[in-house]
C-alpha positions as CSV (number, residue, x, y, z in Angstrom):
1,X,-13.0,16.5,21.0
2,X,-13.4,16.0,24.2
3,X,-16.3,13.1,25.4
4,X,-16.7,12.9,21.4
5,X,-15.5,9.5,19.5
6,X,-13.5,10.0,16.5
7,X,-15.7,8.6,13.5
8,X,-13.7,6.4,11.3
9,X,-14.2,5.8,7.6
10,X,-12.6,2.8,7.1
11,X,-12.2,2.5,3.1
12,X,-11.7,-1.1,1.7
13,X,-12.2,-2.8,-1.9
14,X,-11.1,-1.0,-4.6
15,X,-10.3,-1.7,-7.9
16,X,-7.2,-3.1,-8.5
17,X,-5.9,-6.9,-8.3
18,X,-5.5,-6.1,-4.4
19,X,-9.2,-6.0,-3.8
20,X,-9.3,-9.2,-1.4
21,X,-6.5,-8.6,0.1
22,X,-7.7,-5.3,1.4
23,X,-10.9,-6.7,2.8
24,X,-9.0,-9.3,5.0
25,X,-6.6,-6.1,6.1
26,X,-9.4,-4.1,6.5
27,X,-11.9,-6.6,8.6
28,X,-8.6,-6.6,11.1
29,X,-9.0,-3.1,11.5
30,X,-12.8,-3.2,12.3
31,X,-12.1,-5.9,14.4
32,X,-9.2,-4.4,16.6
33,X,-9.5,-0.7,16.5
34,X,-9.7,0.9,19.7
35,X,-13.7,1.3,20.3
36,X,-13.9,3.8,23.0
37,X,-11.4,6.2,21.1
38,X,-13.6,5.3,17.7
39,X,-16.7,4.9,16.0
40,X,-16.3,2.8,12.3
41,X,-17.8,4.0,9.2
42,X,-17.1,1.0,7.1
43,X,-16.6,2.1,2.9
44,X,-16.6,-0.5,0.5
45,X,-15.9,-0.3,-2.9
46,X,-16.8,-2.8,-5.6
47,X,-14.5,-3.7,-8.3
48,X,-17.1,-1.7,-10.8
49,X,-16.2,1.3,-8.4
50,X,-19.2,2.1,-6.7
51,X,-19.2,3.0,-3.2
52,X,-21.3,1.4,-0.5
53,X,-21.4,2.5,2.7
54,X,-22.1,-0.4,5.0
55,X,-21.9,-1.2,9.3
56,X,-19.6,-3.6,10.8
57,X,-20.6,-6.5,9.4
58,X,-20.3,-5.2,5.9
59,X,-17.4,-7.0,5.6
60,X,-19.1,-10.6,5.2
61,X,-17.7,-13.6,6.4
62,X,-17.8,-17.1,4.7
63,X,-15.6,-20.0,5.7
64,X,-12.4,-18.0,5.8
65,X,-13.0,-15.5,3.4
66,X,-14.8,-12.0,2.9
67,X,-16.4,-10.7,0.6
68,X,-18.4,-7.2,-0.1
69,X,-22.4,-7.3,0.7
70,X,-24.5,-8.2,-3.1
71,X,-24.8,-5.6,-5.3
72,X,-28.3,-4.7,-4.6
73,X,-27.9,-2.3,-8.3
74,X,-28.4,0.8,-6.0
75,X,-24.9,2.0,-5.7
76,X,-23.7,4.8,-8.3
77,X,-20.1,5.3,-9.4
78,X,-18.5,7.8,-7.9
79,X,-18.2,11.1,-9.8
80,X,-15.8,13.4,-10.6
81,X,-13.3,14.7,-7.4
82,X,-14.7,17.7,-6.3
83,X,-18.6,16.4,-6.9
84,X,-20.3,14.6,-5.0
85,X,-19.7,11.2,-3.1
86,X,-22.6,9.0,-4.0
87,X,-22.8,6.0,-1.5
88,X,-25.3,3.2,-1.9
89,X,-27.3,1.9,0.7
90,X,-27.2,-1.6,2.0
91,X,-30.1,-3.5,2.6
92,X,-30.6,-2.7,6.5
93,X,-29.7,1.1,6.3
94,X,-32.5,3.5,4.8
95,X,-31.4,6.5,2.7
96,X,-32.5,9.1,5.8
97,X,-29.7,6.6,7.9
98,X,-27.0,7.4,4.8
99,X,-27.7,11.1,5.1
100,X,-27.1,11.7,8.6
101,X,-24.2,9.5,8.8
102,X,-22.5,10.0,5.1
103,X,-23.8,13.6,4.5
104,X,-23.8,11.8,0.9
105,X,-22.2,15.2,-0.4
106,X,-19.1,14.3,0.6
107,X,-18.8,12.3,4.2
108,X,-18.7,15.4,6.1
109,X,-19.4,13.9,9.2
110,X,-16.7,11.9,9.5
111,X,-13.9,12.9,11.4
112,X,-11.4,10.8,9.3
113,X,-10.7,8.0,6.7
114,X,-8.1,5.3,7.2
115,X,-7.9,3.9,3.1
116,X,-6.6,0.5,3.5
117,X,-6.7,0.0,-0.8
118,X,-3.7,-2.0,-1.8
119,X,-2.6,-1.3,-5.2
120,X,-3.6,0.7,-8.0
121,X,-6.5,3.1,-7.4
122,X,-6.0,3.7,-3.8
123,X,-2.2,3.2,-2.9
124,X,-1.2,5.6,-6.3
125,X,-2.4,8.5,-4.4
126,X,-5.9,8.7,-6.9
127,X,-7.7,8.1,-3.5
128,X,-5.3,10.5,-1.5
129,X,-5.9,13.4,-4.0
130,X,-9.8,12.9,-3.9
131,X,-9.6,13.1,-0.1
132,X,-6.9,16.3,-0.7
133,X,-9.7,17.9,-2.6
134,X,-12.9,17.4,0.3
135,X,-10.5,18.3,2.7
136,X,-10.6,15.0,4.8
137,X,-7.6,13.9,7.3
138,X,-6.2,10.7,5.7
139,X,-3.6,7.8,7.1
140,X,-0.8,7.3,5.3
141,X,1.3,9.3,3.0
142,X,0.1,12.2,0.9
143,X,-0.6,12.4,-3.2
144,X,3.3,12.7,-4.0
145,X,4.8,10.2,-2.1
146,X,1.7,7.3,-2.6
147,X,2.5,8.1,-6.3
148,X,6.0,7.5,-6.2
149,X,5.8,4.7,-3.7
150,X,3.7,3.0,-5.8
151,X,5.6,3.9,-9.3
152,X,8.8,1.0,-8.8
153,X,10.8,2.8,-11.4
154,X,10.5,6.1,-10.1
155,X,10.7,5.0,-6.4
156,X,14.2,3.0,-7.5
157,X,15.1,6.3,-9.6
158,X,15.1,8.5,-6.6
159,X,16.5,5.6,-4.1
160,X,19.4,5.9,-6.1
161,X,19.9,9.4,-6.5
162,X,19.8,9.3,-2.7
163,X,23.0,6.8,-2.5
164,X,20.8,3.8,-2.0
165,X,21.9,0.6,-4.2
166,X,19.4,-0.4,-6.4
167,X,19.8,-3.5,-8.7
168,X,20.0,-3.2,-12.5
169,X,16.6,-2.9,-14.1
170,X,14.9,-2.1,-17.6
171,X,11.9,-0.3,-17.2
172,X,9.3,-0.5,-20.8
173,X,6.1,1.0,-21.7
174,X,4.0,-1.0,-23.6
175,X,3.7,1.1,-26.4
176,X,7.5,0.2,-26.6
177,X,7.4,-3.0,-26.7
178,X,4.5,-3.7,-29.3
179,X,6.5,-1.5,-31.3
180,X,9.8,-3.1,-31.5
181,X,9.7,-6.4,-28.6
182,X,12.9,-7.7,-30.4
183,X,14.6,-4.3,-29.1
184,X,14.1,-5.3,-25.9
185,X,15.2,-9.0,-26.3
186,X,18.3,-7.4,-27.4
187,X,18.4,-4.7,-24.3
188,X,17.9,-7.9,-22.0
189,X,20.4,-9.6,-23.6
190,X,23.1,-7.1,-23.0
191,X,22.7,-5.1,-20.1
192,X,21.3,-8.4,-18.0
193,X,21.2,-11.6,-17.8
194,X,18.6,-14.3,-17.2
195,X,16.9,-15.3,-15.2
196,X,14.9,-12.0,-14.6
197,X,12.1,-10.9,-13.0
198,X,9.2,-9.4,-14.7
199,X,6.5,-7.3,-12.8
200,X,4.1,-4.7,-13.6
201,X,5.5,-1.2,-12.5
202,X,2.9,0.0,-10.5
203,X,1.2,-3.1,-9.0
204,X,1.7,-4.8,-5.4
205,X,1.0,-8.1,-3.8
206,X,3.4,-9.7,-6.2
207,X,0.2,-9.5,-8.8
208,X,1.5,-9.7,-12.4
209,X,5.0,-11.1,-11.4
210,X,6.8,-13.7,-13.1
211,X,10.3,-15.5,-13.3
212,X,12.0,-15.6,-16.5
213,X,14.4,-18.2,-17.0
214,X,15.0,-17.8,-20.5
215,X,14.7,-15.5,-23.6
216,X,12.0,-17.9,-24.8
217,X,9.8,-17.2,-22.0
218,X,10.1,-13.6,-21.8
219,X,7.1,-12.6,-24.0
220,X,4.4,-14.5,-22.0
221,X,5.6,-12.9,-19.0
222,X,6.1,-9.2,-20.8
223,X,2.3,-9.8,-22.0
224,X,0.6,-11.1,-18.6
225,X,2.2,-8.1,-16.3
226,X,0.9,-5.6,-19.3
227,X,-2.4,-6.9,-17.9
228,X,-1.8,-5.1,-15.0
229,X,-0.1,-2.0,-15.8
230,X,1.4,0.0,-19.0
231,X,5.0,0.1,-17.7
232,X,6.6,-3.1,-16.9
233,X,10.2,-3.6,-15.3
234,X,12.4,-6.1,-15.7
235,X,14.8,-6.4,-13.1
236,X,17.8,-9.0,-12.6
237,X,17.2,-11.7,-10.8
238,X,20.2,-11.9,-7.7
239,X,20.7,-15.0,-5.0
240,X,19.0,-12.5,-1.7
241,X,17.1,-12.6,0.7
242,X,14.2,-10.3,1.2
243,X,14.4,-8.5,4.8
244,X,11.2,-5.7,5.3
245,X,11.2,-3.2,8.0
246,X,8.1,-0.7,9.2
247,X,8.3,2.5,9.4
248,X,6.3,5.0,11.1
249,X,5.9,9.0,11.7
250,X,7.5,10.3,14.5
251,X,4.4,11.8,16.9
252,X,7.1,14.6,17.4
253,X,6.7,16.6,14.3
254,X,10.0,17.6,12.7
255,X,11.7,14.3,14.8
256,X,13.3,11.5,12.9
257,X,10.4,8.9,11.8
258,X,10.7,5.2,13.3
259,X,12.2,2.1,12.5
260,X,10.9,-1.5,13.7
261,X,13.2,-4.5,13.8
262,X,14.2,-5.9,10.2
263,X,11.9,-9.2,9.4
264,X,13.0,-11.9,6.5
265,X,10.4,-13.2,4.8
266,X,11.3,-16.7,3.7
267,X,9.3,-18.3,0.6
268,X,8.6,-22.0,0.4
269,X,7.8,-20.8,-3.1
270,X,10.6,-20.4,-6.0
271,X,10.1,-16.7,-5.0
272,X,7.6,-14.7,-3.0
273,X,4.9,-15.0,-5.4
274,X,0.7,-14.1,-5.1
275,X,0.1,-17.5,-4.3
276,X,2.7,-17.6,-1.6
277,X,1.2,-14.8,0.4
278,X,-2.0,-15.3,0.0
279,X,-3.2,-19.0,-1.0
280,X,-1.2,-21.2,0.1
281,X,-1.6,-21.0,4.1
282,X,2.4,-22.6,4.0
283,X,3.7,-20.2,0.9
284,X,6.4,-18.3,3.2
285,X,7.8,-18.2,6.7
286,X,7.8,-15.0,8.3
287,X,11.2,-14.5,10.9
288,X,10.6,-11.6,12.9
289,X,13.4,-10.5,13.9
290,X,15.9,-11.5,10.6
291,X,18.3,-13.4,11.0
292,X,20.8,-10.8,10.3
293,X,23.9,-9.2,12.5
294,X,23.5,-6.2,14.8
295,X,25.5,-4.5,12.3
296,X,23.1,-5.4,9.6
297,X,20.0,-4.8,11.4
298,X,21.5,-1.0,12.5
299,X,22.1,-0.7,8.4
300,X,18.9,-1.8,7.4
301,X,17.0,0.4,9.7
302,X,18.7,3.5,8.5
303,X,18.4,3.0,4.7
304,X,14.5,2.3,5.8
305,X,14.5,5.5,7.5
306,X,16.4,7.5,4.8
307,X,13.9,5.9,2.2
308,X,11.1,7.1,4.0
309,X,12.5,10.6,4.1
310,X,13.8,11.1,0.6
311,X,10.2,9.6,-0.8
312,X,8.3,12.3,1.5
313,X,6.4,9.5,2.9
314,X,3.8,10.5,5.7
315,X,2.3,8.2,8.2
316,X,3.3,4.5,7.5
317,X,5.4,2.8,4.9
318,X,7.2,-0.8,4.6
319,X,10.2,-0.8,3.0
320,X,11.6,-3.7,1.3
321,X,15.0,-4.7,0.5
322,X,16.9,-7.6,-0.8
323,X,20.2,-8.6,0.9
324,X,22.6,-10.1,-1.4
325,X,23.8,-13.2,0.0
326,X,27.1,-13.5,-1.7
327,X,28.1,-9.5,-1.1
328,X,26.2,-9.1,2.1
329,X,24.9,-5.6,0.6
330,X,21.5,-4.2,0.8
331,X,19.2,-3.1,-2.2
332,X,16.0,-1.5,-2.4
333,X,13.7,-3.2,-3.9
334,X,10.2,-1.3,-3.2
335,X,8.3,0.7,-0.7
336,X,4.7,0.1,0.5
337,X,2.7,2.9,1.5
338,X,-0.6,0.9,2.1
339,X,1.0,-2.4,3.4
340,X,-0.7,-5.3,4.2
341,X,-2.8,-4.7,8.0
342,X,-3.9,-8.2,9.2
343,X,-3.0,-9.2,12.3
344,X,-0.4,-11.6,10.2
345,X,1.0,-9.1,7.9
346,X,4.5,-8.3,8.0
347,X,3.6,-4.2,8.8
348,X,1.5,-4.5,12.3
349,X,3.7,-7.8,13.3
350,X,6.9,-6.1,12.8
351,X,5.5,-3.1,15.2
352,X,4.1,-5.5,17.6
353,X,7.9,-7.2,17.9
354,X,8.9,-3.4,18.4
355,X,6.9,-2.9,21.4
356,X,3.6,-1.3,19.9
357,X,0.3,-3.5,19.7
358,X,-1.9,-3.7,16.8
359,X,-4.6,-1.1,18.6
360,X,-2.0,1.0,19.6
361,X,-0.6,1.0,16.0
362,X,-4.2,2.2,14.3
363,X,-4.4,4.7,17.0
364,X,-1.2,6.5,16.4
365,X,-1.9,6.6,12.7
366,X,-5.0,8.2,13.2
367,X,-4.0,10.5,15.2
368,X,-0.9,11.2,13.0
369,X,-3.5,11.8,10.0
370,X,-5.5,14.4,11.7
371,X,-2.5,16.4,13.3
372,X,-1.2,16.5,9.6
373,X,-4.6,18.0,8.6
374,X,-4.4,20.6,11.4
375,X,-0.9,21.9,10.0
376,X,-2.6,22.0,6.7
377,X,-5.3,24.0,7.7
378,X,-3.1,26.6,8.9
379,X,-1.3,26.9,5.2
380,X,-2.2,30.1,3.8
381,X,-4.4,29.6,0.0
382,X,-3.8,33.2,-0.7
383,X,-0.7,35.5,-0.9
384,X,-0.2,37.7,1.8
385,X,1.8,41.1,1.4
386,X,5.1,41.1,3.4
């Protein structure tokens, strides 16, 4: 590609409680990705689902917040995988603009698409698959992994099965507990005990979370995170401290991927809530690097590797774990495979403490994408005759 920019779609939105979370990580992309290496393609996508293609100043700017352009009624939802990808246009871009630059069948002229969705409908690997299917090069993990790193149950399932402590936890479906909630009163009862924490099992951002102190709040809490998902966990609540580390792809494929220095988030909030991170400017304290021993930092970084491996993760992933304060053990607690990007996320600031800059960071993962795309285009789609 030699005197040819690599055309970046960044994608940004989505559909899930996450949506503003990924404009502000995505408007940190736009802003600080290397421009003579890349030319943006800025994707938005509305909480109906339709997809807008936009320039660089799609993502809008008021007071300290963003926001997608107005819904001009334009846009379609997008249609089945393997059809086509209907993009709207925005006011200042005609439709002969779209289909030079968006190929509207499917964004062939894009070289790659860095998805910064948070949460449902873009981290669970929905987005990864339809990209899978156009044959697009992707940042981040692949289908599998972005499914289980999103899944809590079934990313603590396999921690575990790997050697990795996990706390004790009840995962329910909802079905289950419309059927018979006093089972589960019961199940809390015995196997933990309060106070708990109640989250949706695939959600992120701390969307849907709440603290249970007592039986007699359990059922608002059960109720509220079934807003957000159909399987809900409820985990036991333990005196720790939440340490986060990055991890990254190894640009040597086949090498061991890369760890940064731990971090401790430390919440001015009863617990790391959505209000914490994201409303209230002094919800948590970010310590980069923890305050934690040599010892720990060396254990912590090797359990973050390990969980990137056994998950199959590709690309990026945060991994966060709780250390218990009165053991001084580590447990995993979740993985992120779309984390956080603003310059003040815990992700790119962890990397910049590390020795790689924010630029520096988008670039590798871009290039990581498209030299995973390569390999896969050399896979074989038929069988051959040894």
């Amino acid at each position: 590609m030699s005197g040819h920019k690599i055309r970046v779609a960044v994608l940004y939105g989505g559909r899930s409680g996450e949506h503003e979370v990924s404009l502000q990580s995505a408007a940190s992309i736009v802003k600080n990705i290397d421009k003579s290496k890349f030319d943006v393609v800025p994707i938005g996508i509305d909480k109906l689902g339709h997809w807008r293609l936009g320039n660089q100043s799609a993502l809008q700017i008021e007071g300290k917040s963003l926001r997608l352009p107005e819904f001009d009624g334009k846009s379609l939802k997008l249609p089945s995988p393997k059809a086509n990808v209907v993009i709207a246009p925005q006011p200042d871009t005609s439709l002969q603009e779209i289909s030079e630059s968006a190929h509207i069948e499917g964004l062939e002229s894009v070289d790659v698409v860095f998805p910064i969705l948070h949460g449902p409908l873009g981290e669970d690997g929905t987005v990864q698959g339809l990209l899978e299917l156009a044959e697009i090069p992707y940042v981040g993990p692949g289908v599998l992994s972005s499914a289980v790193g999103m899944d809590k149950d079934v990313a603590k399932r396999l921690a575990k099965l790997s050697g990795i402590r996990v706390g004790d936890y009840i995962a329910v479906n909802q079905g289950q507990w419309q059927r018979d909630p006093d089972k589960w009163y019961k199940e809390v009862a015995t196997t933990l005990s309060y106070p708990v924490f109640v989250k949706p099992a695939n959600s992120g951002s701390s969307v849907g979370i709440h603290k249970v102190k007592s039986e007699k709040d359990l059922a608002h809490a059960m109720n509220d995170a079934f807003l957000y998902d159909t399987k809900v966990l409820i985990e036991q609540a333990v005196n720790a401290r939440e340490i986060e580390l990055a991890v990254l792809e190894n640009s040597e494929y086949g090498k061991d991927p890369l760890v940064s220095i731990a971090g401790e988030i430390i919440p001015h909030h009863e617990f790391y809530s959505y209000e914490a991170k994201y409303l209230d400017p002094d919800g948590a304290a970010l310590a980069i690097p923890a305050n934690i021993t040599p010892a720990q930092m060396r254990e912590a970084q090797m359990i973050a590797q390990k969980l990137f491996m056994e998950l199959g993760c590709e690309g990026m992933a945060r991994v966060d774990l709780f250390l218990d304060r009165e053991t001084g053990m580590f447990y995993f607690n979740e993985v992120n495979t779309i984390p956080g990007f603003t310059q003040i996320s815990m992700y790119p600031k962890l990397w910049m403490a590390s020795g790689i800059s924010y630029s520096d960071l988008i670039t590798q993962l871009i290039e990581l994408a498209m030299a995973r795309h390569s390999r896969k285009q050399q896979l074989s789609r038929e069988w051959i005759a040894n």
